[in-house]
C-alpha positions in Angstrom: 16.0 6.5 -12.9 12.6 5.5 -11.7 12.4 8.3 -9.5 13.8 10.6 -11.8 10.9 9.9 -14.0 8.0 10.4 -11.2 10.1 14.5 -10.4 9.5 15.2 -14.2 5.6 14.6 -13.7 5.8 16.6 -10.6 3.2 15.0 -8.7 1.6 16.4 -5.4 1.8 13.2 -3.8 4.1 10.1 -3.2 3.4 7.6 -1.7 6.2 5.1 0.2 4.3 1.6 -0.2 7.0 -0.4 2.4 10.4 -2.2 1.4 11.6 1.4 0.7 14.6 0.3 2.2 15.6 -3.1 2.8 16.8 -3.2 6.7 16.5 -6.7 8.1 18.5 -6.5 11.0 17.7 -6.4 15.0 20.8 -3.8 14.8 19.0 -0.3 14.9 22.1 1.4 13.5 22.1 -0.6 10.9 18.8 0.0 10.1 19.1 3.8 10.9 22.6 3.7 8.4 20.2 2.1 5.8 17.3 5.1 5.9 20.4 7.4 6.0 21.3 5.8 2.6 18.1 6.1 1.1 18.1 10.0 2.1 21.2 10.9 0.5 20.3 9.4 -2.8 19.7 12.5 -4.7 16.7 11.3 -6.6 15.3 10.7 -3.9 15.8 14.5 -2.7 14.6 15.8 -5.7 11.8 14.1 -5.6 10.9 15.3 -2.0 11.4 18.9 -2.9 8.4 18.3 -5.8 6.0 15.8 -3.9 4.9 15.6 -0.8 6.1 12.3 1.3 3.7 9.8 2.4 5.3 6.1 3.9 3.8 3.0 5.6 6.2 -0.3 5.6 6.4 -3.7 5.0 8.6 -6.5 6.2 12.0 -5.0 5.1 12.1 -1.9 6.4 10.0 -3.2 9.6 12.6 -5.3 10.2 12.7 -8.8 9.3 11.6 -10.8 6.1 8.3 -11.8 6.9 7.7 -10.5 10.1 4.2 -9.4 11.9 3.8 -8.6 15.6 6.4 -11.0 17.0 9.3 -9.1 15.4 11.0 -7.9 18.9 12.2 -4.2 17.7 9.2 -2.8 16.8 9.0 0.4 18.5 12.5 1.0 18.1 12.0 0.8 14.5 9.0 2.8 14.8 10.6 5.7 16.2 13.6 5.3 13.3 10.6 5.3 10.6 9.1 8.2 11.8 12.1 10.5 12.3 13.4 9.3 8.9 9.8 10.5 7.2 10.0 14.1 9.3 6.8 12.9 11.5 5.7 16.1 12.7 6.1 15.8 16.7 2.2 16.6 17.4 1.3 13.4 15.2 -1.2 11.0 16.7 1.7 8.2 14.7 3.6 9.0 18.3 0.9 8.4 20.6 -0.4 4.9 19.6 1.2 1.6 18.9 1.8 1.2 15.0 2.4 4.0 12.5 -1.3 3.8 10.6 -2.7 7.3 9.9 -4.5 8.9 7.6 -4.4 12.7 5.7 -6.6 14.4 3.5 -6.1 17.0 0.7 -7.9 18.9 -1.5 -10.8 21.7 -1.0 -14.3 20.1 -1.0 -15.2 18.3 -3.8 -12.1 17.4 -4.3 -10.9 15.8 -1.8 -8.5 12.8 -1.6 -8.1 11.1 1.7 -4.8 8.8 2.2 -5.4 6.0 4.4 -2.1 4.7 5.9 -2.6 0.8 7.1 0.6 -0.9 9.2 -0.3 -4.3 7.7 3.4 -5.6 10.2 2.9 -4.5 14.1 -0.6 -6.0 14.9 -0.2 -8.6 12.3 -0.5 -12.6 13.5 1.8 -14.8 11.5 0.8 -16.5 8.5 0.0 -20.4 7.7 3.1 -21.9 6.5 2.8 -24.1 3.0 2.5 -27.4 4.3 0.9 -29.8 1.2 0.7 -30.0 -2.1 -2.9 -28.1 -2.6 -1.1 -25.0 -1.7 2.1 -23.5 -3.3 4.2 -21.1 -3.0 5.1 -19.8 1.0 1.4 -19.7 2.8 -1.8 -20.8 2.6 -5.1 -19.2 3.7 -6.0 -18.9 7.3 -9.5 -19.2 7.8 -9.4 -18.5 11.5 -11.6 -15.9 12.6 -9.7 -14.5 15.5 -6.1 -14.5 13.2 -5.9 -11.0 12.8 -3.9 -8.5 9.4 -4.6 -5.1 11.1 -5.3 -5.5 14.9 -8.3 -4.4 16.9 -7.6 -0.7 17.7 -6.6 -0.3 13.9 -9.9 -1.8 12.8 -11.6 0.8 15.2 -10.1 3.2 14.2 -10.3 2.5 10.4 -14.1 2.3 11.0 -13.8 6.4 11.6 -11.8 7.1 8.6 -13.6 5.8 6.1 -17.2 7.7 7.5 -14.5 11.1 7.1 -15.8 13.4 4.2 -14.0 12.7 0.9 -14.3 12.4 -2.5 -11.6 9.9 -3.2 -9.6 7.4 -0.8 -6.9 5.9 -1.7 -5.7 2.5 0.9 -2.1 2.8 1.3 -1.2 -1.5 1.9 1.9 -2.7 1.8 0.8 -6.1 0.5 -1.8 -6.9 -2.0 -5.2 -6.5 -1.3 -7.3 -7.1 -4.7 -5.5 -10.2 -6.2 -6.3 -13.9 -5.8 -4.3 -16.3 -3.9 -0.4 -17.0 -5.4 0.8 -18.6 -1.5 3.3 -14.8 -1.5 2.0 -12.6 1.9 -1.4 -10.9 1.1 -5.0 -10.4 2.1 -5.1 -14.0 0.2 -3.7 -16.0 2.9 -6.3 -14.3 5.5 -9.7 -14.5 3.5 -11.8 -13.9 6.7 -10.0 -10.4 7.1 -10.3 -9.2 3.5 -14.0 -10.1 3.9 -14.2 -7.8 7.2 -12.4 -4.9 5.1 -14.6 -5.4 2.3 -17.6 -5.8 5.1 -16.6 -2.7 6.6 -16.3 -0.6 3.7 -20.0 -1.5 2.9 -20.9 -0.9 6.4 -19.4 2.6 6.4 -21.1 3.2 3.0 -17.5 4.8 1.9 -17.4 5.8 -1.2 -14.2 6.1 -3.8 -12.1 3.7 -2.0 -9.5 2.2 -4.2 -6.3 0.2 -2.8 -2.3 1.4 -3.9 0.2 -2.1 -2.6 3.7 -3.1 -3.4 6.2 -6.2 -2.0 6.4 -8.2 -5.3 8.4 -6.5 -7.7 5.9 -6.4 -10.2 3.3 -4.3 -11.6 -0.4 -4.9 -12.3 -3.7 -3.7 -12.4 -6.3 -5.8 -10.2 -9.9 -5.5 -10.3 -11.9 -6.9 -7.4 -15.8 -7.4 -7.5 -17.9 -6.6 -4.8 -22.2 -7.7 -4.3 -24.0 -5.0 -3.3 -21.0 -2.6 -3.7 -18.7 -1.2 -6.5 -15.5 -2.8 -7.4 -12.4 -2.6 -5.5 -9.5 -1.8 -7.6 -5.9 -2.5 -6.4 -3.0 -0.6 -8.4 0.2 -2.4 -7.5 3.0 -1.0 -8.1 6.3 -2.7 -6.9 10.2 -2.5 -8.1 11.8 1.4 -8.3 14.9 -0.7 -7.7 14.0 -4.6 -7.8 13.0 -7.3 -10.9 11.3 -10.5 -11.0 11.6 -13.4 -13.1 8.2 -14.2 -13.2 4.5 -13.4 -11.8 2.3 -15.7 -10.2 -1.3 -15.9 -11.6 -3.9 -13.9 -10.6 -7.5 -13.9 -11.8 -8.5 -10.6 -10.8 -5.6 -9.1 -13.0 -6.7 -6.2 -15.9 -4.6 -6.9 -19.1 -1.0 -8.0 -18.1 1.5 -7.4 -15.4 4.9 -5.4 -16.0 8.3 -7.2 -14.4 10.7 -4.2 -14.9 11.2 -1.0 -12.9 8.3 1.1 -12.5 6.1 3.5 -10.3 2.8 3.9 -10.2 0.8 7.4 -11.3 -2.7 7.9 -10.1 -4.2 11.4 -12.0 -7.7 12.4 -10.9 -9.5 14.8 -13.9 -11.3 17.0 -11.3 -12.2 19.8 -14.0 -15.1 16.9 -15.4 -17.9 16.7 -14.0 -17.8 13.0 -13.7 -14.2 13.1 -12.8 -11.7 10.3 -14.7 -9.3 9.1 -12.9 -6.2 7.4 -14.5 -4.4 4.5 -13.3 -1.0 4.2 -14.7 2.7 2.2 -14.7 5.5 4.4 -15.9 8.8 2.5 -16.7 12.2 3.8 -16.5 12.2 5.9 -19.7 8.5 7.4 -17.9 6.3 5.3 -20.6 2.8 4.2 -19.3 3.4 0.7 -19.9 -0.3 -0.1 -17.9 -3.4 2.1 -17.7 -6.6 1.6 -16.9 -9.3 4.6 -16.3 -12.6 4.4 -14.1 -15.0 7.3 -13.9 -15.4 8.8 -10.2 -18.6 7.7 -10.3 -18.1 4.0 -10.7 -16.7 3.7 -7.3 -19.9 4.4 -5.4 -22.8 2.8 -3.3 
């Protein structure tokens, strides 16, 4: 019903934020049966023939719970993911390792740019929980060489963000904006988020705001930067999955939403200072969170 509710607002855009199917195998039939599944669901149909598809993944429909670079079917899962999203066959996603990539749309001056970050094939595993000052799975990893993204997706990042745009929405499967709850996020590898962060300054790119999923929750996080604007992160987790609870998280606007949702992003490009609306829908398409910023507000 979810989905059902994200057709009736007929959106231009969707975006697949990883876990959109929950594979776990080293059997790519299995994993190919699993997509097929997904694509006969007719919600999921309709919703195709209103928006247009965007997908990155995260552990589960990578492959294995958890998993980063060691996970030993990567390409063959690659090549599943991107016949399963209708990767067009001149797409750069064919020609380098990983399936980050990034599209724009819009005429000038109103332009949105979709930056699509594999946060699992370059991705060094994470510090296991291993005393009482941590909780939860992980704790940080303050190694400067551990690496989220990889070296040729870091270069390449670099380019993206100095692209002309007006807005940019970060397409990560895990959390970037929160604080550390010990669940997989930019958390548990400070020294990377920094770099991000770092980078974005460096770049000078403006109107960068973060979308995430993996925790079957919703919330609204709001991330301070010095000598920047603040880096909001819109999670939105759970078309089909519930949690019992939500870990604290200090950079959280308002409170976080435990049953089904999506997540809406609306950009009012007739104002001059454009508004742009952050919003959770529930299954009866009720905004259960919203927050606005002004276009402006996300600028050097």
């Amino acid at each position: 019903p979810v989905l059902e509710q994200v057709t009736k607002l007929h959106p231009d855009v969707f975006c697949w934020l990883g876990d959109n199917i929950y594979g776990d195998t080293r059997n790519m039939k299995t994993l190919t049966k699993k997509y097929s599944k997904l694509g006969c669901k007719p919600e999921f149909r309709e919703l195709n023939k209103e928006a247009h598809f965007l997908a990155v993944w995260d552990d589960h429909d990578y492959g294995e719970n958890d998993a980063g670079k060691e996970y030993p079917k990567k390409e063959e899962s690659k090549n599943i993911f991107l016949d399963f999203w209708s990767e067009p066959d001149n797409s750069e996603r064919w020609n380098h390792p990983g399936i980050y990539d990034s599209k724009t749309y819009g005429p000038e001056g109103k332009r949105v740019q979709f930056i699509m970050l594999d946060t699992r094939t370059f991705r060094d595993p994470l510090l296991s929980n291993n005393g009482p000052e941590w909780k939860n799975d992980y704790r940080p990893n303050y190694d400067s060489s551990a690496t989220f993204l990889g070296a040729e997706q870091w270069e390449w990042l670099r380019g993206v963000l100095q692209q002309p745009t007006e807005l940019r929405v970060v397409m990560s499967s895990n959390q970037f904006g929160i604080t550390y709850n010990g669940y997989e996020a930019w958390a548990n590898v400070p020294v990377e988020r920094d770099r991000m962060i770092n980078l974005i300054k460096e770049t000078q790119a403006n109107g960068v705001v973060f979308i995430s999923g993996d925790v079957h929750w919703a919330e609204i996080s709001k991330q301070e930067v010095e000598n920047g604007y603040p880096l909001y992160d819109i999670t939105s987790s759970g078309i089909t999955q519930e949690w019992s609870s939500t870990e604290p998280n200090d950079n959280r606007i308002g409170e976080p939403f435990r049953e089904n949702n999506a997540g809406i992003i609306q950009i009012h490009w007739e104002e001059t200072d454009p508004t742009i609306d952050f919003s959770i829908i529930d299954v009866n398409g009720s905004r259960v969170l919203t927050h606005q910023v002004k276009l402006s507000e996300l600028q050097f």
